[in-house]
N, C-alpha and C positions, 0 to 999 in steps of 0.2 A: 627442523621442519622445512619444507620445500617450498618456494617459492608461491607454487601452488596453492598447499596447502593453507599457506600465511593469508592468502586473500578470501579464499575460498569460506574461511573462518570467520574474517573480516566480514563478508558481506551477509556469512548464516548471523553473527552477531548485532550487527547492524539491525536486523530486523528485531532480534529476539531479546537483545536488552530493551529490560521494562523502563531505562532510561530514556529511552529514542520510542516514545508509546506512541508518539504518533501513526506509523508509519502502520503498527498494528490495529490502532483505531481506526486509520482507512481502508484496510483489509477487509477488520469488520465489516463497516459500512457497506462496502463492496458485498458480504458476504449476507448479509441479514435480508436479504426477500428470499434466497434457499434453504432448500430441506437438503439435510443430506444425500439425499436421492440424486439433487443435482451434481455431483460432486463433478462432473467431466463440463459442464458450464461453468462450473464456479475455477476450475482448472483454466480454461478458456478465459477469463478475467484476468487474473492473478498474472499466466501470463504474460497479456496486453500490459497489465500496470509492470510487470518488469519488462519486456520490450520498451513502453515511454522512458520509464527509468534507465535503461541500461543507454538510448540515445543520449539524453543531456546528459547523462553521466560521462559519458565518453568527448561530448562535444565539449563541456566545463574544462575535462579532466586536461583534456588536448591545449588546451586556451585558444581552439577556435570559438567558442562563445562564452561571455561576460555578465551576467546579473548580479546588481547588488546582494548582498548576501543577507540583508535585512530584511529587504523584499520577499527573499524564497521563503526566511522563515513568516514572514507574516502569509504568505500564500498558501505555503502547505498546511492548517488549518483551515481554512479556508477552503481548500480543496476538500479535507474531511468534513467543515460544514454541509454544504451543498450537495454533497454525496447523502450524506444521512438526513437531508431536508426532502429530498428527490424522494430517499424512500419512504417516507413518513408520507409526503402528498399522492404516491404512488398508486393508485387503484390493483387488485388484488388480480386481476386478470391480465395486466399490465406486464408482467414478468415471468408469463407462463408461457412453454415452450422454448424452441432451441434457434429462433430468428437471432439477430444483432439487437442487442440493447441497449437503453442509453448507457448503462453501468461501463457496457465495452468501451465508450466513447470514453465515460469519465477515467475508467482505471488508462486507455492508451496516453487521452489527455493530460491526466492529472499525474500522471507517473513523467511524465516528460516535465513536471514540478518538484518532484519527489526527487526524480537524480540532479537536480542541480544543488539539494539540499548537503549533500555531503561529499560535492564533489570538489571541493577546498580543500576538504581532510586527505581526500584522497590523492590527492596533485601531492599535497607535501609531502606524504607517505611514498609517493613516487621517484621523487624527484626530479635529478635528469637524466633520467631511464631513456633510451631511446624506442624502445621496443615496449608498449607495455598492453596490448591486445592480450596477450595470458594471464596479465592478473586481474584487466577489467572480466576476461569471458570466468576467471574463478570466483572475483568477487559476485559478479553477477549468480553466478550458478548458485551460489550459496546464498544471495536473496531468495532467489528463486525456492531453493530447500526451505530458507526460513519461512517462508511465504504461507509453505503446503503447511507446514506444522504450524503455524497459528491457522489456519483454515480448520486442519482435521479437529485440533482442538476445539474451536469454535462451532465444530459440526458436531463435535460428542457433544457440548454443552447443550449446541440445537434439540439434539434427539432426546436427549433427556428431558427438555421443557416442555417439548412437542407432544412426542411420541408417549414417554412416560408418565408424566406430569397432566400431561393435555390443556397446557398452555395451545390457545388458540394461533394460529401461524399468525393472524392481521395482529394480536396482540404481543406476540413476539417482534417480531417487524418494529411496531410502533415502541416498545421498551427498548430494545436495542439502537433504534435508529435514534432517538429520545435523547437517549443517556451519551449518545457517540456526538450527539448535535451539541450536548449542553457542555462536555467537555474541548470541543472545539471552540466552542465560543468564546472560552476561559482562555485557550492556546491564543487566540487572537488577540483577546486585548493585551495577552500578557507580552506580545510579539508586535505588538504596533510600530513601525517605524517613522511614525512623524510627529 
């Protein structure tokens, strides 16, 4: 397996192990005031949260920048809180249209939380590689793929509730955001560092 590939793998896994759920819970988060319709918005998101992510991933990774590593993990809950609280107080007309939202803030924002979370694993996985820009842009690339497929996923799921079903969108919104608020809550206390 090539170099490449090894990170590339690395970083589709990263997302997609239902071990590391969080990172999918804020996807969610991110992802629950759309209809599938939106899907070139919800791309635009996901994105921003891997751009934030692939910075501190990089800056961590380099040991130009230092945070506790107790801290990231009680933060990155935290960061899913607040994402699924936003949409739950959210008003319905709030999220309509293709302007900047806050969500772009939180995924740029809170993704620049997310990559410091794994970027200890990833220094030691490195070592002292002198050169290692190829296997952050592979690992990255391959969040990025993990990213769209928990999305698309969570869009079948949408359309089914939605469209099928005719679950109400405010009432979709509010179970989804609900369920993603109440398991961050658990992430937190169980991640307190003091």
């Amino acid at each position: 397996m090539s170099t490449f590939s090894l990170y590339f793998n690395l970083g589709l896994t990263h997302i997609l192990d239902i071990n590391g759920y969080d990172h999918i819970l804020f996807v969610i988060a991110l992802c629950a005031l759309y209809l599938p319709r939106d899907w070139k918005r919800i791309l635009v998101i996901v994105t921003a949260f891997t751009i934030g992510h692939s910075i501190t991933l990089a800056l961590v990774t380099l040991d130009i920048f230092r945070i506790n590593s107790a801290v990231v993990e009680f933060l990155i809950p935290v960061t899913i809180f607040i994402t699924a609280l936003s949409n739950i107080v959210k008003k319905q007309q709030n999220f309509k249209g293709g302007s900047l939202q806050i969500n772009d803030g939180f995924a740029l924002f809170f993704g620049l939380i997310h990559g410091m979370g794994f970027s200890n694993y990833l220094r030691s996985l490195l070592g002292r590689d002198e050169s290692i820009l190829m296997q952050l842009f592979a690992f990255n690339l391959g969040l990025e793929v993990g990213q769209v497929v928990v999305v698309a996923g969570f869009l079948i799921i949408s359309f089914i509730f939605i469209n099928i079903l005719s679950v109400a969108r405010r009432d979709w919104k509010l179970v989804v955001s609900s369920a993603v608020a109440g398991i961050a809550l658990s992430l937190m206390m169980n991640a307190k560092f003091w």
